[in-house]
C-alpha positions as CSV (number, residue, x, y, z in Angstrom):
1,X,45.2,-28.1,64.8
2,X,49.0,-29.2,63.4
3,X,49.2,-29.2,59.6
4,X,49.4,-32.6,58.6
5,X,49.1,-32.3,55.2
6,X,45.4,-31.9,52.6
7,X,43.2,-34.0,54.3
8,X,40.3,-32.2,52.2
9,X,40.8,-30.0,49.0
10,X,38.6,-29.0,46.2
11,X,39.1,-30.4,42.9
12,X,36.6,-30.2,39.4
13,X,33.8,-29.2,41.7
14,X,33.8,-31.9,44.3
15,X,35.4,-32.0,47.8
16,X,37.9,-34.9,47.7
17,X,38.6,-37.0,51.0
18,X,42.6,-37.7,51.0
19,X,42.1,-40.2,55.0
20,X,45.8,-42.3,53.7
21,X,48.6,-42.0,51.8
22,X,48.9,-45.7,52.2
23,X,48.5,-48.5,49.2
24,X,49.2,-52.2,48.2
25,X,50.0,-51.1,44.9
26,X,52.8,-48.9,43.2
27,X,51.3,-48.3,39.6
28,X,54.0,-47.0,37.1
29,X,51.5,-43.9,36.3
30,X,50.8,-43.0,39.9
31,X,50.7,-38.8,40.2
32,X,51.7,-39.1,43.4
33,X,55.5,-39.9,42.3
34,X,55.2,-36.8,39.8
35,X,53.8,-34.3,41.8
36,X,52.7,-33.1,45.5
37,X,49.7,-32.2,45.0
38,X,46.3,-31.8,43.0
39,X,43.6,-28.8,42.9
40,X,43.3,-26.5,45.9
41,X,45.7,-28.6,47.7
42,X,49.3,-27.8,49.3
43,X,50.3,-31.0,49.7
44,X,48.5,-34.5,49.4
45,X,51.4,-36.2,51.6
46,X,50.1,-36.0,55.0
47,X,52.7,-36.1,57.8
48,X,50.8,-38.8,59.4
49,X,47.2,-40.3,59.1
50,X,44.5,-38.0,60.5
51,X,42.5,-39.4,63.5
52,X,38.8,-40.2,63.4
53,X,38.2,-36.8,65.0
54,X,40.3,-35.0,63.2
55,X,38.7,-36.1,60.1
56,X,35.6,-35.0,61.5
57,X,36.6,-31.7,62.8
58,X,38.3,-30.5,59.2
59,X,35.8,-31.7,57.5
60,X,33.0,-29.7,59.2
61,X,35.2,-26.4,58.1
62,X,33.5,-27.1,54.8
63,X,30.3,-26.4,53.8
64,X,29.5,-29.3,52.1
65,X,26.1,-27.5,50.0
66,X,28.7,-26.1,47.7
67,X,29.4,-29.9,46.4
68,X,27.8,-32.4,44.6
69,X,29.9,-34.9,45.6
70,X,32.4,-36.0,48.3
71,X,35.0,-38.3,46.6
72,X,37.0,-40.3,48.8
73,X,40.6,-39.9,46.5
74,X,43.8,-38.9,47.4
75,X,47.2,-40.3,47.8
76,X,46.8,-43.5,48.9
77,X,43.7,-46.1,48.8
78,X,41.2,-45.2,50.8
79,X,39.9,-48.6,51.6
80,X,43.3,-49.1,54.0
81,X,41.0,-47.0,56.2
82,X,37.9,-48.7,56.5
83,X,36.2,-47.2,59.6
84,X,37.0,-43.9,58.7
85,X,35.9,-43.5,55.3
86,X,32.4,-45.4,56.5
87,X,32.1,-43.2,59.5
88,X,33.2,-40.0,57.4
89,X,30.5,-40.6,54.4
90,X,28.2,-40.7,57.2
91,X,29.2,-38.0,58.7
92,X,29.1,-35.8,55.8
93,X,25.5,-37.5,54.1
94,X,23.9,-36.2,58.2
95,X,25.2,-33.2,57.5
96,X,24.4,-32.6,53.4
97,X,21.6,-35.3,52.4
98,X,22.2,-34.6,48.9
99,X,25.6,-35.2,48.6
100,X,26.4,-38.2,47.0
101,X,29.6,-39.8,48.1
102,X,32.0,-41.5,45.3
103,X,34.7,-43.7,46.2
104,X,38.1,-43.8,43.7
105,X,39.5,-47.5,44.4
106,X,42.0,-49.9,43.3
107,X,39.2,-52.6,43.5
108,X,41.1,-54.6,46.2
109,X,39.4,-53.5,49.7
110,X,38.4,-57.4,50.4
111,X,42.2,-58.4,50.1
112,X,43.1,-55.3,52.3
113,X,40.7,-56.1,54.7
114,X,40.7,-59.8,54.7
115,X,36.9,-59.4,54.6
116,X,33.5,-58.8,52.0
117,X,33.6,-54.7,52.5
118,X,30.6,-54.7,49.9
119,X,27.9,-54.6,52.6
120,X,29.5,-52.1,54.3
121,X,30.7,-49.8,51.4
122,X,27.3,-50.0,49.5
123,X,25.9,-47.8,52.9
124,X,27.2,-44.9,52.0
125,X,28.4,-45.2,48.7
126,X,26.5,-43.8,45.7
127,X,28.9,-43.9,42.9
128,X,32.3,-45.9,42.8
129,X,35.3,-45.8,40.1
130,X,37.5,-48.8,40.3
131,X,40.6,-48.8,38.4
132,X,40.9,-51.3,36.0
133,X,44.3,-50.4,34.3
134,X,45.1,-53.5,32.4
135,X,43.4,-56.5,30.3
136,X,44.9,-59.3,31.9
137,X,46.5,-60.1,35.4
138,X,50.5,-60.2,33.8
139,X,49.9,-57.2,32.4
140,X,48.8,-55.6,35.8
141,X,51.3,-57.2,37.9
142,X,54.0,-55.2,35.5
143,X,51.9,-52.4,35.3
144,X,50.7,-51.7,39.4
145,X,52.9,-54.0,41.5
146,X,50.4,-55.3,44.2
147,X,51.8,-56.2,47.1
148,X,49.3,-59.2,46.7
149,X,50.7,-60.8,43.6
150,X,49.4,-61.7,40.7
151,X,46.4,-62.6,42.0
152,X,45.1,-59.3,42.7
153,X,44.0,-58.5,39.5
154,X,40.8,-61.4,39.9
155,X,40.1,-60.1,42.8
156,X,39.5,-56.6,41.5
157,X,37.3,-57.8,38.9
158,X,35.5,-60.0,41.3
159,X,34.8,-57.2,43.3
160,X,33.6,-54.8,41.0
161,X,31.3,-57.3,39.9
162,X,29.6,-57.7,43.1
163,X,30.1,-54.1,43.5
164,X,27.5,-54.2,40.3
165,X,24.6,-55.3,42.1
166,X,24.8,-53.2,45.3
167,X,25.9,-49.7,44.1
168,X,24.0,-47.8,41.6
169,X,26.9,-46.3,39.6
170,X,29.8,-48.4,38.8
171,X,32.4,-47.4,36.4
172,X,36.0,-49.1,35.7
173,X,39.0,-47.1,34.3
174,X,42.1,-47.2,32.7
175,X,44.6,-44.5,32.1
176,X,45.6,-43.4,28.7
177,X,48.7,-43.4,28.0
178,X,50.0,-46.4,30.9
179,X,49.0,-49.1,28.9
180,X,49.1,-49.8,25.2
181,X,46.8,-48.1,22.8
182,X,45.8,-51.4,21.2
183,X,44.7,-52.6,25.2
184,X,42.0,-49.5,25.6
185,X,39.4,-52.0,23.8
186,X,39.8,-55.2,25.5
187,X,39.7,-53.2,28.9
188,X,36.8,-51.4,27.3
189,X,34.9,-54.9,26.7
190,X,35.4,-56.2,30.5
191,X,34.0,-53.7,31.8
192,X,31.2,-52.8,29.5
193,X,30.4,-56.3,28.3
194,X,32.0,-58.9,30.8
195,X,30.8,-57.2,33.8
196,X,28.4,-54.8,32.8
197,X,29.7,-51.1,34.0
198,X,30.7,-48.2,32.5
199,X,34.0,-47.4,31.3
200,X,36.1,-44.2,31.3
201,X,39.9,-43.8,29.8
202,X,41.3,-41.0,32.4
C-alpha cells in the first residue's frame, strides 16, 4: 500500500486513529500548524483520506492487546468521517473486546453532519473528550474560528450534555496557556457544575 501519511501511531500508551485531516475549526493553539507530527508518527498530514478498507487493512497490522484504548485523534475532527470512525471502533472492539475506544472532538459532529450522531457514537464509544476551550461563545469564535459561526459554541455544549446521558465517561477540556488564566475556572464550572463532566486543562 502507498504511504499516505499516519493513519495509526502510538502515543502515551494508546493507539490513536488519525481517519481526516479535515475540520470546521482553525483554533489559534492547534499543533498541527506547529508541528507534523506526534508520538510514533512520521507525519500526521495524510496525502489524502484513507478508504474504508484501507483503514481496515492498516489497522489490522496492529495488535490491538497491547492497548487500552483506541482514541480516534489526529489532525483533523474525526466526526467529518462518520461511517468510518463507527465502522472502525467496530472493527477494532470484534477484534480486541477490551478495548475501549475514546473519541477526541470539537463537540460539533451534529452541525457537521446535519444530524443527532449521539445514537450512533454512543455504540462504540466508551470514553469521549470534547474540547471546550473557552467560557463563552465570543470568546470561542476569536479563539477556534468555526466555520459555523458563532453559534457553534451552544451547540458544543448542547452536545456534550446529551453526550452525558449516553456515554459513560465524559470529560471537557481546555488548553492551558490558549485562553486566559483567569478563564480556566469558569470553563472549570460548565463543565463540572453546569453540565456535570469532568474537566481536564491539557
Amino acid at each position: 500500500m502507498e504511504y499516505i501519511g499516519d493513519v495509526f501511531y502510538e502515543y502515551g500508551g494508546g493507539l490513536y486513529a488519525n481517519i481526516t485531516n479535515k475540520c470546521p475549526d482553525r483554533c489559534e493553539f492547534c499543533i498541527r500548524y506547529m508541528v507534523d507530527s506526534l508520538g510514533g508518527a512520521d507525519s500526521l498530514w495524510l496525502r489524502r483520506e484513507p478508504t474504508m478498507d484501507e483503514i481496515m487493512e492498516l489497522l489490522d497490522e496492529w495488535d490491538l492487546n497491547r492497548f487500552e484504548e483506541l482514541v480516534f485523534c489526529g489532525y483533523g475532527e474525526p466526526t467529518e468521517r462518520l461511517e468510518e470512525l463507527i465502522a472502525t471502533a467496530k472493527h477494532a472492539k470484534s477484534v480486541c473486546p477490551s478495548l475501549k475506544v475514546r473519541l477526541n472532538t470539537n463537540g460539533l459532529s451534529d452541525l457537521i453532519n446535519g444530524r443527532d450522531t449521539l445514537p450512533e457514537l454512543s455504540q462504540v464509544l466508551d470514553r469521549i473528550s470534547v474540547s471546550l476551550n473557552a467560557k463563552g461563545p465570543e470568546e470561542y469564535l476569536a479563539l477556534c474560528h468555526p466555520r459555523f459561526g458563532i453559534g457553534a459554541y451552544d451547540a458544543m455544549l448542547d452536545f456534550t450534555r446529551r453526550a452525558k446521558e449516553c456515554i459513560p465517561d465524559v470529560t471537557m477540556s481546555v488548553v492551558s496557556g490558549s485562553i486566559p488564566y483567569q478563564d480556566i475556572e469558569p470553563c472549570r464550572r460548565i463543565a463540572e457544575e453546569d453540565i456535570g463532566v469532568k474537566f481536564r486543562v491539557r
